[in-house]
C-alpha positions as CSV (number, residue, x, y, z in Angstrom):
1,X,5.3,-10.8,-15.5
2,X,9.3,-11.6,-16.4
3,X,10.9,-15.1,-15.7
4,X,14.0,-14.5,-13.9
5,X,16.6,-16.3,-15.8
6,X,18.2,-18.2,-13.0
7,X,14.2,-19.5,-12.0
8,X,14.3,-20.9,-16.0
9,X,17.9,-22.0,-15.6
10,X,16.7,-23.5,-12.8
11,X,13.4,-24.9,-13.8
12,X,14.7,-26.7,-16.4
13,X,17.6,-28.7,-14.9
14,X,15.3,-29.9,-12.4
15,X,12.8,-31.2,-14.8
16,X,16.0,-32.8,-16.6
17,X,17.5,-34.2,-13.7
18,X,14.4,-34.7,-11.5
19,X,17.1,-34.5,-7.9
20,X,17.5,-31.0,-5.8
21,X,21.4,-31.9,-5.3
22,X,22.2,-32.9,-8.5
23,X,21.0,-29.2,-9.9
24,X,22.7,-27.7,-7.1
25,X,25.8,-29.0,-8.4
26,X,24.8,-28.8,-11.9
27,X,24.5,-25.1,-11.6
28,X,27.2,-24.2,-9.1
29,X,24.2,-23.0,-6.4
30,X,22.8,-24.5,-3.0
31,X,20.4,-26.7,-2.7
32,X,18.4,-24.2,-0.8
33,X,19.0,-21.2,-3.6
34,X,17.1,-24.3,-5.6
35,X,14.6,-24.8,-3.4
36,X,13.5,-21.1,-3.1
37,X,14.0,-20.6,-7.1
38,X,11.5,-23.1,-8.1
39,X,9.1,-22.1,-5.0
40,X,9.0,-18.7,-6.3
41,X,8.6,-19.6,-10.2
42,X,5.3,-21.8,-8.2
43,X,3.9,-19.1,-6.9
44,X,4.1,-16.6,-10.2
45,X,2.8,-19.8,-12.2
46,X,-0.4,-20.9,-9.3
47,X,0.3,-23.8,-9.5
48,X,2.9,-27.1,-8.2
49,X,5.1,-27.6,-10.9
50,X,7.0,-30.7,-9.3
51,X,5.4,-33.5,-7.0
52,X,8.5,-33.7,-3.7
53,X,8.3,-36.3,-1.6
54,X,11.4,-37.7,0.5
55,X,12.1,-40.1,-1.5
56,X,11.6,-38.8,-5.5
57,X,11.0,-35.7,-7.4
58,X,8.6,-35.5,-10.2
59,X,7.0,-32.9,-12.8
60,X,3.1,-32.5,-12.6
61,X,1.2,-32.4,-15.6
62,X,1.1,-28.9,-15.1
63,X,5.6,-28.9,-14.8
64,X,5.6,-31.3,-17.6
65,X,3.3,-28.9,-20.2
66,X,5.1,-25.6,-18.8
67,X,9.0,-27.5,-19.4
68,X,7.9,-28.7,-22.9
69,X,7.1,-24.9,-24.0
70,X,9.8,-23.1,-22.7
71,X,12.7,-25.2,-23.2
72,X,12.6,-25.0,-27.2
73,X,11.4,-21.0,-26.7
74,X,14.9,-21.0,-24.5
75,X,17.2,-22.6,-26.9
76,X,15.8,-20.6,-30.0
77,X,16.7,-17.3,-26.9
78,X,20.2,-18.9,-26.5
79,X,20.9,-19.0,-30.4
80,X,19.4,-16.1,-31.3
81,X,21.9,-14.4,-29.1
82,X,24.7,-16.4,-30.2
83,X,24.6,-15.4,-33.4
84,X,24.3,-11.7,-32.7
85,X,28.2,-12.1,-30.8
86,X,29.1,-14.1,-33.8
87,X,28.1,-11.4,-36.1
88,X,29.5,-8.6,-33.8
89,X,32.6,-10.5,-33.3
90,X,33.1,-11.6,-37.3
91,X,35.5,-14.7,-37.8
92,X,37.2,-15.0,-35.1
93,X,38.1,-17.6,-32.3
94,X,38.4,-21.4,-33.0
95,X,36.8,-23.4,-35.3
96,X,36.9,-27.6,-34.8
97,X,36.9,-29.0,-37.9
98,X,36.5,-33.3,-38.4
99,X,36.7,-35.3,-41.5
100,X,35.7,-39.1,-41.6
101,X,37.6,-40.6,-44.1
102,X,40.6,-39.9,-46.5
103,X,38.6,-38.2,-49.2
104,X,37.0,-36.2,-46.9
105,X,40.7,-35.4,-45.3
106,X,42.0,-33.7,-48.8
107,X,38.8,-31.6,-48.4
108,X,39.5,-30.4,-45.7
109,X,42.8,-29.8,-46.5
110,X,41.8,-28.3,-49.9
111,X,39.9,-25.7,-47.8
112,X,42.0,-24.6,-45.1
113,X,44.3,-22.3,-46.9
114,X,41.3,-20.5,-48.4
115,X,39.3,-20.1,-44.8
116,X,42.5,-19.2,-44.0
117,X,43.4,-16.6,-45.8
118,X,39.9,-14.7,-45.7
119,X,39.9,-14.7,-42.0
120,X,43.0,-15.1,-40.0
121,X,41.7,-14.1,-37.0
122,X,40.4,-17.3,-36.8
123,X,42.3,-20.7,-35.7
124,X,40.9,-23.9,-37.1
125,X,41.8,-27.3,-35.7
126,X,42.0,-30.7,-37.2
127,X,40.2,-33.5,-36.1
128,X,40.3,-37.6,-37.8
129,X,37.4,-39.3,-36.9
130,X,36.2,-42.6,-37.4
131,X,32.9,-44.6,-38.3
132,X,31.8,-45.4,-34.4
133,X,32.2,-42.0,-33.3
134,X,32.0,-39.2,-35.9
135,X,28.5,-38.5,-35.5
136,X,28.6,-38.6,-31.9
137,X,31.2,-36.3,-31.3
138,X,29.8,-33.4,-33.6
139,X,26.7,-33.9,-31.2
140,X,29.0,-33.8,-27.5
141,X,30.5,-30.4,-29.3
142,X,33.9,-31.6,-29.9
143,X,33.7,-30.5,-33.4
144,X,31.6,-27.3,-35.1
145,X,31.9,-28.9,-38.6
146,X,32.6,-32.4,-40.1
147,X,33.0,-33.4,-43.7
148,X,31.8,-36.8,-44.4
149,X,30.0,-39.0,-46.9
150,X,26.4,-38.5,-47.8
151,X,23.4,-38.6,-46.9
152,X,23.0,-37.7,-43.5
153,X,19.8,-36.3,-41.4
154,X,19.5,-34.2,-37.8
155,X,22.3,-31.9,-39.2
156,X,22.6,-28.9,-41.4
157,X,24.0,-30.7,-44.9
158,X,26.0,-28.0,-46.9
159,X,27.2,-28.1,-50.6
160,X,28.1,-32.0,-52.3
161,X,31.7,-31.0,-52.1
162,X,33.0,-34.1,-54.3
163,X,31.2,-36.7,-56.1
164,X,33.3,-39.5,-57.1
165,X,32.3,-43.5,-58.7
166,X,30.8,-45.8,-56.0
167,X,33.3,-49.2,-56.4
168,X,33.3,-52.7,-54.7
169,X,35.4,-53.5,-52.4
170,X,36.3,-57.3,-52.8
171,X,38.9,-60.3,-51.8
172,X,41.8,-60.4,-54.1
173,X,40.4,-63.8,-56.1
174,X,40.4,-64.7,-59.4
175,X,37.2,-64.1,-60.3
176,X,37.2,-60.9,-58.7
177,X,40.2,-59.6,-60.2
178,X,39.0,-60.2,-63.9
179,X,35.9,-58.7,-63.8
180,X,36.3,-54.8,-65.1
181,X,32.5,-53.9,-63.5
182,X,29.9,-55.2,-61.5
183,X,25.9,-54.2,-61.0
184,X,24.6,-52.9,-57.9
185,X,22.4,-56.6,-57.8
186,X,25.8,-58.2,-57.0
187,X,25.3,-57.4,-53.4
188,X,22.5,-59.9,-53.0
189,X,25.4,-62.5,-54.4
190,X,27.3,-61.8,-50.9
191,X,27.8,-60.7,-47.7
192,X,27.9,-56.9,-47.2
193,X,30.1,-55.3,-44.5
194,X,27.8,-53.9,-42.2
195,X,28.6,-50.2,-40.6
196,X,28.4,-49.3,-36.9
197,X,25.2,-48.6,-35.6
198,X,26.4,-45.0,-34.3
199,X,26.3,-44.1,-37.9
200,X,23.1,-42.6,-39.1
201,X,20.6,-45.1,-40.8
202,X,20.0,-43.3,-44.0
203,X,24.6,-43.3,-44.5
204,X,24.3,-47.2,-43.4
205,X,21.8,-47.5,-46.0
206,X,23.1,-46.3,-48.5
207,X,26.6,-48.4,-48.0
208,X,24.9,-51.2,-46.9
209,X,21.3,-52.1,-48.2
210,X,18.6,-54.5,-47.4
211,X,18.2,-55.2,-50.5
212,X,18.7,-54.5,-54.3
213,X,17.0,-52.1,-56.6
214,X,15.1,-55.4,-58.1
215,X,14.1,-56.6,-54.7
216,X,16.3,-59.3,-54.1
217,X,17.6,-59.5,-50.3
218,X,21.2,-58.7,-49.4
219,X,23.1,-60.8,-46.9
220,X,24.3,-58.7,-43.8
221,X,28.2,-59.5,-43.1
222,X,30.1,-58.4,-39.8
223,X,30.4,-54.9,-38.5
224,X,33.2,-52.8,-38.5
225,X,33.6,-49.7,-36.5
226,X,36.7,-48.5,-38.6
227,X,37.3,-48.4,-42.2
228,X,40.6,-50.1,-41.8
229,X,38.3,-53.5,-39.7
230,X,35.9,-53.4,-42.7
231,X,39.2,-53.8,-45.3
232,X,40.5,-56.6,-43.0
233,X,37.0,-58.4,-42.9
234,X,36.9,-58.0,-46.5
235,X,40.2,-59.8,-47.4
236,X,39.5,-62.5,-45.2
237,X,36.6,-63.1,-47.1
238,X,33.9,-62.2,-44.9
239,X,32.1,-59.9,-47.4
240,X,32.5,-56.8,-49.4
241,X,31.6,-53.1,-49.0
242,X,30.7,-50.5,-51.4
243,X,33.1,-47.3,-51.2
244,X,33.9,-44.0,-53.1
245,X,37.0,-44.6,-55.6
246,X,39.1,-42.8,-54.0
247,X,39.2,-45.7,-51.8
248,X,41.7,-47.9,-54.2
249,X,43.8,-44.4,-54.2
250,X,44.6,-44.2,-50.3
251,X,43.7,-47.8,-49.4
252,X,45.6,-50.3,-52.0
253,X,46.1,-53.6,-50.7
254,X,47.4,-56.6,-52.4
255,X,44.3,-58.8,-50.8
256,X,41.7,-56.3,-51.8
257,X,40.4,-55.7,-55.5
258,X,38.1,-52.6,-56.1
259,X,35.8,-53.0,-58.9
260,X,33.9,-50.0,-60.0
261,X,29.5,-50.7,-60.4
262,X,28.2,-49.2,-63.8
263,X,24.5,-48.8,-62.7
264,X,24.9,-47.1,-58.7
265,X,24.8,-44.0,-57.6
266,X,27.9,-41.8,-56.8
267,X,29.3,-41.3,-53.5
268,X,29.2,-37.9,-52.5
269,X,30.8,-36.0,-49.6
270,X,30.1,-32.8,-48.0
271,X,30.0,-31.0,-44.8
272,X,27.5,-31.5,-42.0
273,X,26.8,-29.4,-38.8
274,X,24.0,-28.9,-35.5
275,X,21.5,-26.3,-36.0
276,X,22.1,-25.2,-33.3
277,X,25.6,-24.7,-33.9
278,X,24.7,-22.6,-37.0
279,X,27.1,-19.9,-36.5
280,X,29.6,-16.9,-38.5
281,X,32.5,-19.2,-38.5
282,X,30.7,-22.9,-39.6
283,X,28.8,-20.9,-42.3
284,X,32.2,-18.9,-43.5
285,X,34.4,-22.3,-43.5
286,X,31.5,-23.7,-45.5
287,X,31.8,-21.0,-47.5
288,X,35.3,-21.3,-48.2
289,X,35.2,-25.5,-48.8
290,X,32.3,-24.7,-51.5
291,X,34.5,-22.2,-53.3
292,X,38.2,-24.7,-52.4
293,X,36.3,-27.2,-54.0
294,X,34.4,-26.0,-57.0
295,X,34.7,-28.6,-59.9
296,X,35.1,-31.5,-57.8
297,X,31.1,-32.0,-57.5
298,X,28.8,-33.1,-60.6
């Protein structure tokens, strides 16, 4: 016995969005198409899949099982498809690329021209984003691909692209101007420039412990939900914030002093993209950034 697509289609909104006329709308059909959809899917099933009363609409235990199975068994349909077009079509279309970042903005830029050239059916557009939203729009599907610093989990990582010296970021004072490196224990000496909370943990981690290799705690300064907040919160003297190098390249201030550690770990930065958005064009422009940027990664 075959489900009827519009009966999933159906099925599934409704367990989503638990309101006949809110699916109607959804799905561009009338209330009563609904009504008769998931009446009929009842009847091939045996069973009430929703509990309707006048006032609410609920799954049964029964609806709740059934929408749990076939909603991953429809998505895994849905991609499996999409990457048959993809592969039918080749490169072609539009590809939304982001970067986070001005190191992660000459990557992309390194590996335009070479995406470029190999497929030119294909347009690719440029996106900045920043701390408080980067992740958020790759997940809304404004962007197919963003380059950004590492580590990052939910998304397809691709290839460490470049892997640069992690540096403080510090006031302009005397003593931090005369110091020619620092240890990775100096953060539990001062506040540490916290990052938006939209950013995934393991990233805010990594620029922003809880405490030290040794142990020792690490005191939690402001938040900043762009990089440019987090250098003015710095030279105010309300903390510092571990970068990539390339910082003190695109980013010199006179009230800011980046001092390089000589025991952390680099920063590295790659490309990142949904699973489910795993398709010919994301996997050729990685592709292409792996090859643009060959030399850059140790």
């Amino acid at each position: 016995m075959l489900l009827e697509r519009v009966e999933v289609q159906t099925f599934l909104a409704l367990a989503e969005e638990l309101h006949f006329g809110r699916v109607a709308e959804r799905l561009g059909l009338t209330t009563g198409r609904v009504s008769q959809s998931i009446s009929k899917l009842e009847r091939r099933v045996g069973a009430p899949l929703f509990e309707r009363t006048t006032r609410r609409v609920r799954l049964t235990p029964l609806g709740r099982r059934f929408a749990d199975e076939l909603a991953p068994l429809i998505r895994d349909m849905d991609d499996t498809l999409r990457r048959a077009m993809d592969a039918a079509r080749g490169v072609t279309g539009v590809l939304r690329t982001g970067f986070l970042g001005a190191a992660a903005g000459q990557l992309l830029l390194k590996t335009i021209p070479v995406f470029a050239a190999r497929h030119p059916d294909c347009e690719v557009h440029i996106h900045e984003t920043q701390v408080h939203d980067a992740i958020g729009r790759l997940h809304a599907g404004e962007l197919d691909v963003l380059i950004t610093a590492l580590p990052m989990s939910g998304v397809i990582t691709g290839p460490v692209l470049l892997s640069e010296t992690r540096v403080l970021a510090a006031p302009t004072t005397p003593s931090w101007a005369s110091r020619t490196s620092v240890s990775i224990e100096i953060l539990a000496d001062h506040p540490v420039i916290q990052m938006s909370a939209n950013m995934p943990e393991e990233l805010r981690i990594d620029r922003s412990p809880a405490q030290t290799p040794s142990g020792r705690p690490v005191p939690k300064g402001p938040t900043a939900t762009t990089f440019p907040e987090a250098l003015a919160l710095i030279a105010s003297g309300k903390g510092v914030f571990p970068v990539g190098e390339h910082a003190a390249h695109f980013y010199p201030r006179p009230d800011i002093t980046y001092v390089p550690f000589h025991d952390a770990a680099p920063v590295r930065w790659g490309p990142v993209w949904l699973d489910s958005n795993n398709i010919a064009r994301v996997r050729a422009f990685v592709r292409a950034a792996e090859d643009a940027c060959e030399g850059t990664a140790t």
